[in-house]
C-alpha positions as CSV (number, residue, x, y, z in Angstrom):
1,X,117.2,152.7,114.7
2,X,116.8,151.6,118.2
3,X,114.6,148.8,116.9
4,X,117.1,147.6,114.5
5,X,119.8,147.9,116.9
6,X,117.3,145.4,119.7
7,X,116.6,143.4,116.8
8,X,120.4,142.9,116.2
9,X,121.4,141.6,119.5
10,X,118.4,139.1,119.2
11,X,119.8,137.7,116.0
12,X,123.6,137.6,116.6
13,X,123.4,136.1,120.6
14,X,121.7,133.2,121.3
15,X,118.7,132.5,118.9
16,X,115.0,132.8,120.4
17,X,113.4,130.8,117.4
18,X,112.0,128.0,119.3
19,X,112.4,124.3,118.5
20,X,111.5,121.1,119.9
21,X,113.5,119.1,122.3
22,X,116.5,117.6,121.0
23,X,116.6,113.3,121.4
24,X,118.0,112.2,124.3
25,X,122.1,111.5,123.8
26,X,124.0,109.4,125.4
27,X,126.5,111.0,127.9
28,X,130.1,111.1,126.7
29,X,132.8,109.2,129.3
30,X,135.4,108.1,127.3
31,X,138.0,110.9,128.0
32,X,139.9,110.1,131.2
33,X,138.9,113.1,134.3
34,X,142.3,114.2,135.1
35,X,141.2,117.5,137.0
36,X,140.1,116.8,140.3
37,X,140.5,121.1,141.5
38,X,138.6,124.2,140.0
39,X,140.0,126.3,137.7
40,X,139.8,130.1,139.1
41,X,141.8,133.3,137.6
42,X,144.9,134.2,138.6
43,X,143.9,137.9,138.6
44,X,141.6,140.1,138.3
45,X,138.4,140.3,135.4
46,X,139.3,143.3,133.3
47,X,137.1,145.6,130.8
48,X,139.6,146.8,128.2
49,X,137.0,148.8,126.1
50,X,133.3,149.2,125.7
51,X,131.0,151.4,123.7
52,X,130.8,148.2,120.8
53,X,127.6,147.6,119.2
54,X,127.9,143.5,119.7
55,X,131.8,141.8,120.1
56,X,132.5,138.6,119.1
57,X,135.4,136.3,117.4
58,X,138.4,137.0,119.9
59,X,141.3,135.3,118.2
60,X,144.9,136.2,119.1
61,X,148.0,137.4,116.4
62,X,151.2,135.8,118.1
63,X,153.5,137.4,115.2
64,X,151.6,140.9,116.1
65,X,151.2,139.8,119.8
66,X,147.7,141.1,118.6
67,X,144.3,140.4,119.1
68,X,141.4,140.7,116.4
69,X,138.0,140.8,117.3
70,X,135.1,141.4,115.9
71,X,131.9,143.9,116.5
72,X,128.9,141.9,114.1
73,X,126.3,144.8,113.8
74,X,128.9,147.5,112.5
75,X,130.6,145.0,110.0
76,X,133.9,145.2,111.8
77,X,137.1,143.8,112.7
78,X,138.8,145.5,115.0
79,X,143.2,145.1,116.6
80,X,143.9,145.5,119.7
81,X,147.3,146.4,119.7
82,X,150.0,145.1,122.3
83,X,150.1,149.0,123.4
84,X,146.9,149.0,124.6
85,X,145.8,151.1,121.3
86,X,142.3,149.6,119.0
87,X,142.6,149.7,115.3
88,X,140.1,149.4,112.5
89,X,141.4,145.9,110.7
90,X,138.1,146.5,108.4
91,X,135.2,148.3,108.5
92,X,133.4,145.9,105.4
93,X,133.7,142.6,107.2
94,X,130.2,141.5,105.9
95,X,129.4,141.3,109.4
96,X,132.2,138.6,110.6
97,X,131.7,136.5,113.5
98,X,134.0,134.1,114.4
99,X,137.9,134.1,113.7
100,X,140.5,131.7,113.8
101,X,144.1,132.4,113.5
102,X,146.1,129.0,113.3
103,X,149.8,128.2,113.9
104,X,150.5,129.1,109.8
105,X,149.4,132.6,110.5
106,X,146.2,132.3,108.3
107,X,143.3,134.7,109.6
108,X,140.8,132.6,109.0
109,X,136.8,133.8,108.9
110,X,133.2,133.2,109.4
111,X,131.0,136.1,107.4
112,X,127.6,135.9,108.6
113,X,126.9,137.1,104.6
114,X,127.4,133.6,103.8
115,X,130.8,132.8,103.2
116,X,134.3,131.5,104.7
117,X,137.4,133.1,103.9
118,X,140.6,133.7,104.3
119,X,142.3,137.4,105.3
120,X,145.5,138.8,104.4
121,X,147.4,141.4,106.8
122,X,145.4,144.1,104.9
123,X,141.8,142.9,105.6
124,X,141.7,141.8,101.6
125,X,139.2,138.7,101.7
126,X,139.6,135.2,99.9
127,X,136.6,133.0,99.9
128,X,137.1,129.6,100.9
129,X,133.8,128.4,100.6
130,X,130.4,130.4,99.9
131,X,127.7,127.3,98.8
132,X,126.8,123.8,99.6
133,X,125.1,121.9,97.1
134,X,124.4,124.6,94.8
135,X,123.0,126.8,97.9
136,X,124.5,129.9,99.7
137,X,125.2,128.7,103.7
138,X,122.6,130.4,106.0
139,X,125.3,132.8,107.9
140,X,128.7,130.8,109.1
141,X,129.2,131.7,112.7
142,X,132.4,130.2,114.1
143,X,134.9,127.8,113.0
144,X,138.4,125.6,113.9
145,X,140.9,123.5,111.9
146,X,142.0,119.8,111.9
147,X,145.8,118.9,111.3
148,X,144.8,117.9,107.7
149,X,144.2,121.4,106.4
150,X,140.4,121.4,106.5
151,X,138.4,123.4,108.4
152,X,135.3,122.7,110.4
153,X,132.2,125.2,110.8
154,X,129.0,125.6,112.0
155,X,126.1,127.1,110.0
156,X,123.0,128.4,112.3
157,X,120.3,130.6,111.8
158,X,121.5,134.0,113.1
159,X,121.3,137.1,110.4
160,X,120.4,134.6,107.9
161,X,117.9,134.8,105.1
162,X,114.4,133.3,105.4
163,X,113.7,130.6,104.6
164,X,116.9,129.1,105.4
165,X,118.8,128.7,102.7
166,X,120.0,125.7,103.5
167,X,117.3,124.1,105.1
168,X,119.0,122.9,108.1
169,X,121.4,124.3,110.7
170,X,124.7,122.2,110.3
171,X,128.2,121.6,111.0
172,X,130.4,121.7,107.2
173,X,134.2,120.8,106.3
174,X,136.1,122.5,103.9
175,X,138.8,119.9,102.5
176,X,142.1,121.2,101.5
177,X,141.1,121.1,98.0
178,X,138.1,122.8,98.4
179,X,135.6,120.1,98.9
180,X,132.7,121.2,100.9
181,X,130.3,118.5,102.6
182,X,127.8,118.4,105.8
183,X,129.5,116.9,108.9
184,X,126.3,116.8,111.0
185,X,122.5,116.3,110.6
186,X,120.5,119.3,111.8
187,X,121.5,120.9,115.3
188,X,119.8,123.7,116.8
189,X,121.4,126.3,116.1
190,X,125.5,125.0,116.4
191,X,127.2,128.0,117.0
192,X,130.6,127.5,119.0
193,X,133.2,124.5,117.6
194,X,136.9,123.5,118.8
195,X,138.6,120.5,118.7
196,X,140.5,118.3,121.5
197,X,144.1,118.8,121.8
198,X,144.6,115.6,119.8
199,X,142.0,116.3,117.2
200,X,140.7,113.7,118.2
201,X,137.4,114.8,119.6
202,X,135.0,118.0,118.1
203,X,133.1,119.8,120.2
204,X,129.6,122.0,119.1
205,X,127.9,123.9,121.0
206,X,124.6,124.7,120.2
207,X,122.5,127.7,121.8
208,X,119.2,126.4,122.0
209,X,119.8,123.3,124.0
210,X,121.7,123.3,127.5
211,X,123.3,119.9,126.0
212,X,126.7,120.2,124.3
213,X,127.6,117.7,122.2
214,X,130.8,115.7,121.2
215,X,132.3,113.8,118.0
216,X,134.3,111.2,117.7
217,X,136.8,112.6,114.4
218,X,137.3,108.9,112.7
219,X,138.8,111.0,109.4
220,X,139.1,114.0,107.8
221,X,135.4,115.4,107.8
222,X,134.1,112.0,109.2
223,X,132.2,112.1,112.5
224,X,130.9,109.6,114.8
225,X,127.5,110.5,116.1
226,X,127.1,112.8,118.4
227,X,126.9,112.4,122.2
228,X,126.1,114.7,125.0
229,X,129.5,116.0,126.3
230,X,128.1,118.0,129.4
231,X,125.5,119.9,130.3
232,X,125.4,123.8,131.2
233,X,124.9,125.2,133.8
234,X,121.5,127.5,133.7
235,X,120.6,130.6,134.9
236,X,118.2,130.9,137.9
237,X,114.7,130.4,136.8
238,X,115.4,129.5,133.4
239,X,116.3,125.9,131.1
240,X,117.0,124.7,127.8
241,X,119.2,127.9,127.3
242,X,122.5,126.9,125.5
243,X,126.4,128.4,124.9
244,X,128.0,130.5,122.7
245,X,131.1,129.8,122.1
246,X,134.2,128.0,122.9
247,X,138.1,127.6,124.1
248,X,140.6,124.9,125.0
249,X,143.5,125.0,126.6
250,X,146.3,122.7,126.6
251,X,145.3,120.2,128.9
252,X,142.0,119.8,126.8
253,X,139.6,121.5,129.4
254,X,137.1,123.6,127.4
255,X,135.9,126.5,128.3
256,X,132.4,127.6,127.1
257,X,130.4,131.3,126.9
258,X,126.7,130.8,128.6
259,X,124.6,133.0,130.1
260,X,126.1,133.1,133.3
261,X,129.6,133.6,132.4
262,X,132.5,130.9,131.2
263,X,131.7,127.5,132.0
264,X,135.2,125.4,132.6
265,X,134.4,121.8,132.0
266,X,137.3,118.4,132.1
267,X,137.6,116.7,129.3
268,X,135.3,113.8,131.0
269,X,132.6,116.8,131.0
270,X,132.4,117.9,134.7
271,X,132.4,121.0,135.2
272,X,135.4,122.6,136.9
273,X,134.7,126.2,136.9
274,X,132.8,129.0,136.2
275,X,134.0,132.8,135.3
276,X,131.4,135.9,135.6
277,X,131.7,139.0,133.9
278,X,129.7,142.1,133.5
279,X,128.1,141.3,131.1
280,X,126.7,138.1,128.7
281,X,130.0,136.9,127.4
282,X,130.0,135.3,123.4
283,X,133.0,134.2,122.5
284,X,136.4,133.5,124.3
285,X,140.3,132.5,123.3
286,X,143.3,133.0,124.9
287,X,146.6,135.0,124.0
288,X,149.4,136.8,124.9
289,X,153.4,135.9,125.5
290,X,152.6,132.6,127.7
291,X,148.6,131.8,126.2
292,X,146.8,132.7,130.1
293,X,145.4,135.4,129.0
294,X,141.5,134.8,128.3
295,X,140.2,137.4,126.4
296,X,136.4,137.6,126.2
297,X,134.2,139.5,123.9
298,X,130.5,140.3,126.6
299,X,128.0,142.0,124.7
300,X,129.6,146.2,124.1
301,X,132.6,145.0,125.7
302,X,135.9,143.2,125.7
303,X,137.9,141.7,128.6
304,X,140.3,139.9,129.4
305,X,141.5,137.8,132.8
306,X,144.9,136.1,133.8
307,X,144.1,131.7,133.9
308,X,146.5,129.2,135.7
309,X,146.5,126.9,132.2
310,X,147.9,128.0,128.9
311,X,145.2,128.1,126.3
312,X,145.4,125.5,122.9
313,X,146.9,127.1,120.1
């Protein structure tokens, strides 16, 4: 059991398969710097609970003033209430990473069993999208939505089958009718995605390059190539480690889980800040009555920390 258990936090966090460099990218500057000061909490860095197997897919309930979050190796969902209290949403996620709730009040999910779906308020799941040409995805891991009703999401290797099923590790769009295609060529290992506050502009973040890249949306499901949008930040002695996942708040700054905590960058790509926790943080989104709350699922624990900006939502 204790093997399985190591063996479970290799796969979910950031992948150790190795792969060769990516090709050079050109650096992104088209978005205008507007932040010239370093972001830095408002308060204090704050462990709500621990004792979780591996958290992930923080995604705040404004109608519940609720946040869901997941805990991958124990197929769960789990509420934190606005009372402080943690609730099972589901204990048969098929292993549910990322979570996306947008302003309709759809609970949108990643199952790393290799589908998307859709949750009602009693954990009941709708697929959305289980195959791409004729094959099951390799294990969706995070996802976001455009303001045409499709949704974009990446596909990497983590708890998936071997051989991939899919071949490559991609970024997909779901249509609103349905349609599935392949958004991106092969990434290694896209895990976190968002988009700019004018949907402009999609953001992967893949975790086994320090490079994080940028699209140009020119349509529903139409990209631009990619370009390097920053660089992280990497931990002493180490290079070539990547991010996990992602945030933006309203004035399109994005906020991005590495190794050594949540990376703040402008929307030109400099980096403006950096948050540390206790632990490896995955995932991040922000909630609560104003949005500056920035919850943030670390390894067996969740936090949360007061910001100055409002998060996108």
């Amino acid at each position: 059991m204790k093997l399985n258990f190591v063996l479970c936090l290799m796969i979910v966090g950031f992948g150790l398969v190795a792969f060769e460099s990516p090709p050079a990218l050109a650096q992104d500057n088209s978005a205008q710097d507007d932040s010239s000061t370093t972001i830095k909490p408002t308060g204090k860095v704050e462990l709500i609970r621990d004792g979780f197997a591996f958290t992930e897919g923080p995604a705040w309930e404004p109608k519940s003033k609720s946040l869901l979050f997941t805990d991958i190796p124990n197929s769960a969902i789990h509420r934190l209430s606005a009372d402080g209290s943690i609730s099972l949403f589901t204990g048969d996620s098929k292993h549910t990473n990322g979570i996306l709730i947008p302003s309709d009040g759809r609970i949108l999910a990643c199952q790393m069993d290799g589908q998307v779906v859709r949750y009602d308020e009693h954990a009941s799941a709708t697929v959305l999208a289980s195959q791409y040409d004729g094959k099951r995805f390799n294990a969706p891991n995070d996802l976001t939505v455009d303001g045409q009703g499709g949704i974009y999401f990446t596909d990497p290797l983590f708890r998936a089958p071997t051989p991939l099923p899919q071949t490559v590790q991609a970024v997909y769009y779901i249509a609103a009718d349905g349609t599935v295609s392949r958004v991106t060529e092969g990434l290694a290992a896209p895990n976190g995605i968002g988009m700019s506050p004018d949907r402009k502009r999609l953001y992967v973040c893949p975790s086994q390059q320090a490079e994080m890249l940028v699209y140009e949306v020119t349509g529903p499901g139409k990209l631009s190539p990619p370009k390097t949008f920053c660089t992280v930040e990497q931990p002493e002695g180490q290079s070539g480690t990547g991010a996990d996942g992602i945030a933006l708040d309203v004035q399109g700054n994005v906020y991005i889980t590495t190794h050594i905590g949540v990376q703040i960058f402008s929307p030109a790509g400099k980096q403006i800040g950096v948050v540390s926790f206790p632990q490896q943080p995955a995932n991040v989104c922000f909630g609560g009555d104003d949005w500056k709350t920035m919850f943030v699922t670390a390894r067996s624990g969740l936090y949360r920390v007061t910001m100055p900006i409002p998060g996108l939502h």
